[in-house]
C-alpha positions in Angstrom: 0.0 0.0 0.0 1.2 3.4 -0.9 1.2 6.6 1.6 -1.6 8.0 -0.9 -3.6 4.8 -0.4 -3.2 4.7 3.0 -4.1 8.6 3.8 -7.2 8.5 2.1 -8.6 5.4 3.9 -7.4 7.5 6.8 -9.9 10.2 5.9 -12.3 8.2 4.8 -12.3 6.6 8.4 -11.7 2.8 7.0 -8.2 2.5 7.3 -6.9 -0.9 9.2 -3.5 0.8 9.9 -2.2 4.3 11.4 -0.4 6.9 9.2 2.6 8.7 9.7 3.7 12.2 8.9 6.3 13.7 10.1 5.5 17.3 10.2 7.5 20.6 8.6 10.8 21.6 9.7 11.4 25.5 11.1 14.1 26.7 8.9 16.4 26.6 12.0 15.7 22.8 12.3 16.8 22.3 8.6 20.4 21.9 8.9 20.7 19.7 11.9 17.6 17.3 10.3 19.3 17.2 7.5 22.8 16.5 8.0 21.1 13.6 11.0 19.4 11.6 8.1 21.6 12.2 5.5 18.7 14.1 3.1 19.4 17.1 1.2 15.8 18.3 1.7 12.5 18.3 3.3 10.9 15.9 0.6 14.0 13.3 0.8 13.2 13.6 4.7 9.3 12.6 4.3 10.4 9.5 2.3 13.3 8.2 4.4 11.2 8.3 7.7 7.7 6.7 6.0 5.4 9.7 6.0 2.3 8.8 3.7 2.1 12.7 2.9 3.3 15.9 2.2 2.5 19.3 2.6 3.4 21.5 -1.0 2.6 25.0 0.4 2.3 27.1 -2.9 3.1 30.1 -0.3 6.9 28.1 0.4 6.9 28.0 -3.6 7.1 31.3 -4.2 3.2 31.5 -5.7 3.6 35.4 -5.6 5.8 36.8 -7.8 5.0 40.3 -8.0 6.0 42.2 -5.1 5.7 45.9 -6.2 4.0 47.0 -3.0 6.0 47.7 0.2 5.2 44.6 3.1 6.6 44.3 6.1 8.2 41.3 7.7 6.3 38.7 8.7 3.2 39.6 6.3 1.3 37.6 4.3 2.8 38.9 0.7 -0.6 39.5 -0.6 -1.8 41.3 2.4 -0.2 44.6 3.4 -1.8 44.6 6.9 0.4 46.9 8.5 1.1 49.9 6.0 4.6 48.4 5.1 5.7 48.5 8.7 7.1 45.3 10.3 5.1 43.1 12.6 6.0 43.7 16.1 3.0 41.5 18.1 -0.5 40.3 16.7 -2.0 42.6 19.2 -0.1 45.5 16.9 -2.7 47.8 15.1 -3.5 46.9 10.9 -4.2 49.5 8.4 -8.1 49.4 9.5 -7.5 49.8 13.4 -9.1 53.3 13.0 -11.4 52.2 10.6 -14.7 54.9 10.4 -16.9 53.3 7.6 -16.9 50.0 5.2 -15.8 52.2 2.4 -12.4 52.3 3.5 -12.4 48.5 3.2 -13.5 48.5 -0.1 -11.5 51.0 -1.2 -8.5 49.1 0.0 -6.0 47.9 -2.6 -6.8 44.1 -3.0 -4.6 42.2 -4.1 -5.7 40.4 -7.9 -5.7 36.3 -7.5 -4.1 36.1 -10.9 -1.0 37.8 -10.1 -0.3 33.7 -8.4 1.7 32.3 -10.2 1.4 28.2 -9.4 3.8 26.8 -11.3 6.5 25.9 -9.0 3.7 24.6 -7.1 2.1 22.3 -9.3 5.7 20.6 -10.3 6.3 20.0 -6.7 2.5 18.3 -6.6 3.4 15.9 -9.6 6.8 15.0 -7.7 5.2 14.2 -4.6 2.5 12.4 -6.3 5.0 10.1 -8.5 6.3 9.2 -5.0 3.8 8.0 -3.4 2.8 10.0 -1.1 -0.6 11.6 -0.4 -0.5 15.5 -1.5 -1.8 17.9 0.8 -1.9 21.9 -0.7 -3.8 24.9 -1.1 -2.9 28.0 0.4 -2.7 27.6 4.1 -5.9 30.3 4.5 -5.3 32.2 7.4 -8.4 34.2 7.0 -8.8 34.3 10.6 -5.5 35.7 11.7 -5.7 37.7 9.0 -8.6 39.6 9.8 -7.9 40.4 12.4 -4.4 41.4 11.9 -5.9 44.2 10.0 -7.5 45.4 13.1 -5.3 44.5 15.6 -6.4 41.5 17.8 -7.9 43.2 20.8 -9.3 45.7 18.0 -10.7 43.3 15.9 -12.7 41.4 19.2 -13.9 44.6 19.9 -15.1 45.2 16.4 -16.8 42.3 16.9 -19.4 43.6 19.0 -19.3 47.5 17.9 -18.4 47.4 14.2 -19.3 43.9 13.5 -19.8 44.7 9.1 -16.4 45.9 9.6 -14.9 42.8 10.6 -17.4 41.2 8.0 -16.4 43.1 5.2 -12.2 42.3 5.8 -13.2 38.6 5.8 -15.0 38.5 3.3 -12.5 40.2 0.9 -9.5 37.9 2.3 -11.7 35.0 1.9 -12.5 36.0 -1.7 -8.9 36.1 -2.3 -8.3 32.7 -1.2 -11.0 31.0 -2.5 -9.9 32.4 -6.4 -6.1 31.6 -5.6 -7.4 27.9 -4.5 -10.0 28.2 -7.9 -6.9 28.7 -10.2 -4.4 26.1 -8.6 -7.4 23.3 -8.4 -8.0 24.1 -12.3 -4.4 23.0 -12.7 -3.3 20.5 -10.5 -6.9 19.5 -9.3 -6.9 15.7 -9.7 -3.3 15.4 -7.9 -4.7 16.9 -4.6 -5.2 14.5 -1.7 -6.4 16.9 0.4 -6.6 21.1 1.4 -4.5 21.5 4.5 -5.2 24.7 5.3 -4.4 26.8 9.1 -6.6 28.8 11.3 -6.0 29.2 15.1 -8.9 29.7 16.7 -7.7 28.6 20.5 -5.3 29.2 23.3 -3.6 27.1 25.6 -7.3 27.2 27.6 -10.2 28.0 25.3 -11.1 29.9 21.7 -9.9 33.3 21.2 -13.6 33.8 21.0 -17.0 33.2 22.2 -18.7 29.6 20.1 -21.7 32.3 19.3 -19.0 34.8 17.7 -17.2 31.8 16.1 -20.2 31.0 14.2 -20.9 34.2 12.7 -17.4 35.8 11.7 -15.3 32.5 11.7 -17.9 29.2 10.4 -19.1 31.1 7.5 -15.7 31.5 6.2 -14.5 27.9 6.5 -17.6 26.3 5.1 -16.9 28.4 1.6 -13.2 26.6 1.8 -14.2 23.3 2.4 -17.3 23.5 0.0 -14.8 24.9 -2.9 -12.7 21.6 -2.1 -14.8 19.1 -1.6 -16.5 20.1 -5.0 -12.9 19.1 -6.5 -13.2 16.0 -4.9 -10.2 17.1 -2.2 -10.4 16.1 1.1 -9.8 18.8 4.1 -7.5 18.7 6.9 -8.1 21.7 9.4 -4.8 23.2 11.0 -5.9 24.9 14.8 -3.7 25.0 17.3 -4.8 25.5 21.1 -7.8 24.3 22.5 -10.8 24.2 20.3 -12.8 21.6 22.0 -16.1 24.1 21.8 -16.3 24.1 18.2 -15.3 20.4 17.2 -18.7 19.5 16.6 -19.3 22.3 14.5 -16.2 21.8 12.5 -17.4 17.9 11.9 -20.5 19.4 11.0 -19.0 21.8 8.2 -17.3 19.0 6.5 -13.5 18.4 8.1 -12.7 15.2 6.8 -9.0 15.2 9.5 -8.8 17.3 12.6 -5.0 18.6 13.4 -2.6 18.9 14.9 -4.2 17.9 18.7 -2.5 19.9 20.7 -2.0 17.6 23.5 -1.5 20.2 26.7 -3.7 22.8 25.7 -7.5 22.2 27.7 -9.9 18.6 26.6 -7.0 18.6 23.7 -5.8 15.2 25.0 -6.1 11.9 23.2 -8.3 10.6 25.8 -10.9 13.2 25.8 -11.1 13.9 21.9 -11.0 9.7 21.0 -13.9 9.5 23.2 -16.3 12.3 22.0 -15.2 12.0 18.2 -13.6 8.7 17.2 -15.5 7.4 14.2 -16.9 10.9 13.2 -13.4 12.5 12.0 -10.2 11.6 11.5 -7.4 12.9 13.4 -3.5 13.9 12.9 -1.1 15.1 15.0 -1.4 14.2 18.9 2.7 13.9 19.6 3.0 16.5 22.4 5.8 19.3 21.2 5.6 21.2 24.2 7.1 18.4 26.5 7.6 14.7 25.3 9.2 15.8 21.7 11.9 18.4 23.1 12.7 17.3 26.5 11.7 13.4 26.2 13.8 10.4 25.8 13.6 9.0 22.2 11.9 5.4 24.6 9.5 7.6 26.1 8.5 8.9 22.3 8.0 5.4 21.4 6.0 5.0 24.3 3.8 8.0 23.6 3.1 7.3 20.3 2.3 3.6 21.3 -0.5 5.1 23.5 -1.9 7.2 21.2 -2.3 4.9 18.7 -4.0 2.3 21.2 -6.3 5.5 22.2 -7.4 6.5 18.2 -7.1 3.1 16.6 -6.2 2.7 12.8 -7.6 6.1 11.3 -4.8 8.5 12.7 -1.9 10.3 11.2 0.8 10.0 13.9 2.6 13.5 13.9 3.7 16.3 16.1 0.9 18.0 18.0 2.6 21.7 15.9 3.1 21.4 12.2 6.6 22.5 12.4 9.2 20.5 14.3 11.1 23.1 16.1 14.9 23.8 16.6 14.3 21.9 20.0 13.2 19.1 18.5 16.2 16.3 18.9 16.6 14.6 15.9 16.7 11.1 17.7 13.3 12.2 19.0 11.7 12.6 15.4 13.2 9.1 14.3 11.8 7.5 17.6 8.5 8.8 16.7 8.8 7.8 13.0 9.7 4.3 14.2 6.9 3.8 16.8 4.2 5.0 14.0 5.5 2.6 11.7 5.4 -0.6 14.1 
């Protein structure tokens, strides 16, 4: 059985054996991963430690290629959020922190879709597909972070109760700029897409960043239109939140996530034990290795053991992988091979 074959059992919830991925490497983990496994890059890592997919990020392959307005650090490169100034903190006020009426929204210079170009993208999709593996792509969709980036975070949550078409009215502009980026990379590279991975983190360590009442009007909307557009392809959809999200699970089930990630293990009714019980059957779920404690700080035996756990907790349709997309510089690179080894028993 390929990695393909196996991650869409996975989804489809009738797999008879776990999955493996082994996550994304921070740019400082590079290097040291690297030189450990004797790859030369990130997809030669995925196949020497057995992960059944990959994640082509058409943002990491350079799917904007005309940068003729000024964006600060740390930006998305289609969104100039904070006037060209770097980004300091996500509390730091956006262009539309003093925002009076929706016409300055409108008015704002929105980027065009069709100045993407997916080329580089859609080369790395054939490649990963020729391996194997299962693709996983789209643009990673932070429409949430985004929006309220705009604002500011605390200004945007208050917006949310004062100027509540404001916050509307950024989203849905954002939102149309994903869905007709994801609209011209499906037309070309459609049929090789496992699955839209796409990010949104909607919880802290404790609970959402919002109310479940708020997340349902300026948050649900949103996803629903990306995970319609995908599913309508015939692509599968594996949600990205970190923190703890339990609130809004069964709403997230209910809009169509086919694989829940990345479980982060620490953060509040995140554990294995607690998700596998309320919604083992009804999604799939990846992720689950804890990177706050067990990955840095952990023996590679105690890895193994975690991972033997959590497969005993959410049976055959699970994705073993880090409970954080990237592996950080903290990471030990005996640890990822432990955890690549115990997925793969």
């Amino acid at each position: 059985m390929t990695g393909r074959e196996r991650f869409l059992e996975i989804a489809q919830r009738k797999s008879g054996h776990c999955g493996f991925w082994h996550g994304v490497p921070h740019d400082e983990s590079t290097a040291k991963l690297y030189s450990y496994f004797g790859v030369k890059d990130d997809f030669e890592l995925g196949l020497k430690l057995g992960s059944d997919c990959r994640f082509v990020s058409p943002e990491a392959n350079n799917m904007w290629k005309t940068p003729d307005q000024p964006m600060g650090p740390g930006t998305p490169p289609f969104f100039d959020i904070y006037g060209g100034e770097e980004r300091r903190t996500l509390a730091q006020e956006g262009v539309f922190a003093g925002c009076e009426n929706i016409e300055e929204i409108h008015n704002y210079h929105w980027r065009d879709p069709g100045e993407c170009d997916f080329a580089p993208t859609v080369a790395e999709i054939e490649k990963t597909r020729a391996s194997g593996q299962a693709v996983l792509s789209g643009t990673w969709g932070t429409f949430f972070r985004t929006t309220y980036c705009f604002f500011g975070m605390e200004n945007c949550f208050i917006k949310m109760h004062t100027d509540p078409e404001q916050v509307e009215a950024v989203a849905d502009h954002v939102v149309d700029f994903y869905l007709k980026a994801n609209e011209k990379l499906y037309k070309l590279a459609g049929d090789k897409i496992d699955a839209l991975f796409f990010g949104n983190d909607f919880g802290t360590q404790l609970d959402l960043f919002i109310s479940p009442e708020h997340f349902e009007k300026f948050v649900l909307p949103y996803f629903i239109k990306l995970t319609n557009q995908a599913h309508g392809y015939g692509i599968k959809v594996v949600l990205h939140s970190c923190g703890s999200v339990y609130r809004v699970i069964p709403l997230l089930i209910e809009a169509g996530v086919d694989i829940l990630h990345p479980l982060q293990a620490l953060a509040k009714n995140m554990d294995a034990e607690y998700i596998a019980e309320r919604y083992k059957g009804k999604v799939a779920f990846m992720g689950g290795v804890d990177t706050q404690q067990i990955l840095p700080f952990g023996t590679p035996g105690e890895v193994k053991k975690e991972v033997r756990r959590l497969k005993k907790i959410f049976g055959e349709n699970f994705i073993v992988s880090p409970s954080h997309e990237t592996l950080l510089p903290n990471v030990p690179p005996e640890n990822v091979a432990a955890m690549a080894e115990a997925a793969l028993e």
